[in-house]
Structures are given as structure tokens and as C-alpha cells.
C-alpha positions as CSV (number, residue, x, y, z in Angstrom):
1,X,92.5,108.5,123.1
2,X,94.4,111.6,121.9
3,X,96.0,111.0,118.0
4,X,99.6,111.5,117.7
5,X,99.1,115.3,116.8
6,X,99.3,117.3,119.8
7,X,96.4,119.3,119.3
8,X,93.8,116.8,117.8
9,X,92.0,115.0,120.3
10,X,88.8,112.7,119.9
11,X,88.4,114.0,116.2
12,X,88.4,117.2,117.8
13,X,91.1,120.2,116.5
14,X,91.9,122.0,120.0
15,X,94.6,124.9,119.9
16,X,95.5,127.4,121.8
17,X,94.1,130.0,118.9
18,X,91.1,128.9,119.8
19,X,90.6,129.6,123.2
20,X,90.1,133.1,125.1
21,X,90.6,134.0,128.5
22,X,89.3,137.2,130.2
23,X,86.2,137.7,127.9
24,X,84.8,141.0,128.4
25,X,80.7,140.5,127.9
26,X,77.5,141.5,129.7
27,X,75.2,139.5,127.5
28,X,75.2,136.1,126.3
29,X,74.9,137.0,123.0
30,X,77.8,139.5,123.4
31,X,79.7,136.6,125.1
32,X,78.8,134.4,122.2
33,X,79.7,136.3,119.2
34,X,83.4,137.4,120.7
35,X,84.0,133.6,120.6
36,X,82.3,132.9,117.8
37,X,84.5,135.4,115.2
38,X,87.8,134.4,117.1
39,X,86.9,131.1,115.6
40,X,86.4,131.8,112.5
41,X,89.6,134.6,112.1
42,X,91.0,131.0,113.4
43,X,89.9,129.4,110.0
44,X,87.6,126.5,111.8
45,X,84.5,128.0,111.1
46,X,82.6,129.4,107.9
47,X,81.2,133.0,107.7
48,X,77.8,131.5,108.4
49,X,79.1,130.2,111.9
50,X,78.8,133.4,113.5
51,X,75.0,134.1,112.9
52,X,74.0,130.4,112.7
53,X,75.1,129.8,116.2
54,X,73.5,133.1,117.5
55,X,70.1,132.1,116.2
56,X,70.5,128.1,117.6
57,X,71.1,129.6,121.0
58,X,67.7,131.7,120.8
59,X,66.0,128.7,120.0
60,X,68.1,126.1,122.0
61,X,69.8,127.5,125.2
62,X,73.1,125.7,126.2
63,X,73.5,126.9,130.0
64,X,74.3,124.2,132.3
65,X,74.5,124.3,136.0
66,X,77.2,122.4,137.6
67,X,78.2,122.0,140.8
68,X,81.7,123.9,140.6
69,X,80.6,126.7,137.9
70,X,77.8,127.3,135.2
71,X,78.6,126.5,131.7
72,X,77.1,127.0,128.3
73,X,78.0,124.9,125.2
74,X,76.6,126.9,122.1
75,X,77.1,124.8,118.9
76,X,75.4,125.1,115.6
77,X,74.8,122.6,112.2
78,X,77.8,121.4,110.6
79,X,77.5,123.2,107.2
80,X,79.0,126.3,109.3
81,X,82.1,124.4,110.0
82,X,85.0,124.1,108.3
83,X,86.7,121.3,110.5
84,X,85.7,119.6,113.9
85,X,87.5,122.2,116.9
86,X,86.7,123.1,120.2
87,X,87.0,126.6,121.2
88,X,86.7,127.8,125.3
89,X,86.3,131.2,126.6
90,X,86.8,132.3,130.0
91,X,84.2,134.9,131.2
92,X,85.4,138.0,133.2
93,X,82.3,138.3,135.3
94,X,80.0,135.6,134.7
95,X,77.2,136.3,132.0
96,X,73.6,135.1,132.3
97,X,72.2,132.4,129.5
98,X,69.3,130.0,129.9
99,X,69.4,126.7,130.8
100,X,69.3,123.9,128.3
101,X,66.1,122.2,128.6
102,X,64.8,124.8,130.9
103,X,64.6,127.9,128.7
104,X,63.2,130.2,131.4
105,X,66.0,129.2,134.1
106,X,68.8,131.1,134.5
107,X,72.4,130.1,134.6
108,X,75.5,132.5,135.7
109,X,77.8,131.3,132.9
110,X,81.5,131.7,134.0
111,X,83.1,129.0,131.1
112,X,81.7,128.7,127.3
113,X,83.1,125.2,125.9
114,X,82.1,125.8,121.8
115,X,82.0,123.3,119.5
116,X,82.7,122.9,115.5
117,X,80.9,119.6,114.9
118,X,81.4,118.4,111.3
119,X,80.2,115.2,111.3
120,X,76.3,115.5,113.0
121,X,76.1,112.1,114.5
122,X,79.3,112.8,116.8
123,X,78.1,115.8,118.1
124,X,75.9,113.4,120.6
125,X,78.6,111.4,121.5
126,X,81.2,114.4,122.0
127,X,78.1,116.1,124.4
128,X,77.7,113.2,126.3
129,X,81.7,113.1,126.7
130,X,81.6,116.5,128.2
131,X,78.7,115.9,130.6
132,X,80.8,112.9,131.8
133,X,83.7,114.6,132.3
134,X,82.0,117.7,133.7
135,X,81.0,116.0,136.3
136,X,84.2,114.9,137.6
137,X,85.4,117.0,140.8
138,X,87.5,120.1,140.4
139,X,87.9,119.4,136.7
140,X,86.1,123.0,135.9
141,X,87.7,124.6,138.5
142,X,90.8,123.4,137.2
143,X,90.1,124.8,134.0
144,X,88.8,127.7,135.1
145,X,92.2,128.6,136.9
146,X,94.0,128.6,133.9
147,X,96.3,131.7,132.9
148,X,97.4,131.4,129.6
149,X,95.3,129.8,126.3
150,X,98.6,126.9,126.0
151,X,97.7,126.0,129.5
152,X,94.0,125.5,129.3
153,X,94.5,124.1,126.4
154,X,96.4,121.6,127.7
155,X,94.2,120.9,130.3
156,X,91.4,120.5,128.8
157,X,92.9,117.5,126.3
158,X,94.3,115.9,129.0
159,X,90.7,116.1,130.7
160,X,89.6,114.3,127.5
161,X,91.9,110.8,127.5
């Protein structure tokens, strides 16, 4: 469950600063790095984060296909992170990564859900919380409707309890 805080949620700092709607990228990289330095102007991330992140998604792709919309999860080691956050950015037009586990797949990306992980071990547990609740009907498409950064942010916490 959700602490008392209103935005600090399973360990996990998620504010509004944090998220972007409307990102304008034609690359995953592109897509990636827009995210990426919001985060860290927003103080959750290191200097480090930017690159560090970059370089794990060349070597371990985070596209997933879901049934409501493809999604990509980059995250990178904790010694880039300042404190546990979540950051999500809305695509414009969806952006092409490659699929976790299947490198040479494509996925149309349309939502990037990235994570600050400080403490390694609950970087599992958080990932396997997100595939749950990725699963659930219209939950993505609920997010993905969102119109302002308060609103999905709300969403996406309440999603989480």
C-alpha cells in the first residue's frame, strides 16, 4: 500500500515532475534520453543516469508488447540514482525499441514507464508488479488517455494499491 505521503508509493517517489506527456522522438534512444535528463533536472537521478541507462538498453532491450499498447521499461544500476522514482513519458507517435528477451523483435512503443531503483533486489519485485498490473484490462489505455502529468500521475499510483 501507498505511505501517507501523497507521492511515495511502494518505496517508489512518483511526481508529477517526473512524468512527460507528448514526447516528441523518432528513435528510442532519442525517446530515452528526453526522459532520462527530465529526471535528473528533477534531482532523482545522478549525472551518470543519463548514459548508464542508454548503454543498458543497447545491451538489454525493455520493449514489451501488451495487448492494449507497447511499452518499454529502461532502467539502469542503482549507483545512477539518487532516490527510488518512477518517471512515465507519453510518446507522440509511437517509437520503435526491441523487445525484452527478444532483441531482434520489434515493438511500437507508445508509453515508457522508467525506473530509479536504489535498492537492486527490489527492482525484481517492482518489475514483476508492473507486469501484473500491466496486464489488467484498460489499465494502459487509461493511462495513456491522460492530459495533464497530476492526472497520470494519479493514475498510475492508484493503479499500484
Amino acid at each position: 500500500m501507498c505511505e501517507t505521503e501523497k507521492f511515495f508509493c511502494l518505496g517508489m517517489n512518483i511526481k508529477p515532475e517526473y512524468m512527460m506527456l507528448n514526447i516528441k522522438a523518432s528513435t528510442d534512444v532519442e525517446a530515452i534520453k528526453i526522459l532520462a535528463e527530465n529526471f535528473f533536472k528533477a534531482g532523482a537521478v545522478k549525472d551518470t543516469f543519463v548514459p548508464a541507462i542508454l548503454l543498458r538498453e543497447k545491451n538489454f532491450c525493455t520493449g514489451l508488447q501488451f495487448e492494449e499498447a507497447g511499452i518499454a521499461i529502461p532502467h539502469t544500476d542503482a549507483i545512477h540514482v539518487n532516490y527510488p522514482a518512477v518517471a512515465i513519458g507519453k510518446l507522440e507517435n509511437p517509437v520503435v525499441f526491441q523487445s525484452m528477451g527478444a532483441p531482434n523483435t520489434p515493438v511500437k512503443v507508445e508509453i515508457m514507464f522508467m525506473l530509479a531503483i536504489k535498492e537492486p533486489h527490489k527492482q525484481i519485485e517492482f518489475l514483476q508488479l508492473l507486469m501484473t498490473k500491466f496486464q489488467e484490462e484498460n489499465l494502459l489505455r487509461r493511462l495513456m488517455k491522460c492530459n495533464t502529468a497530476e492526472e497520470l500521475t494519479e493514475k498510475f499510483i492508484a493503479c499500484l494499491v
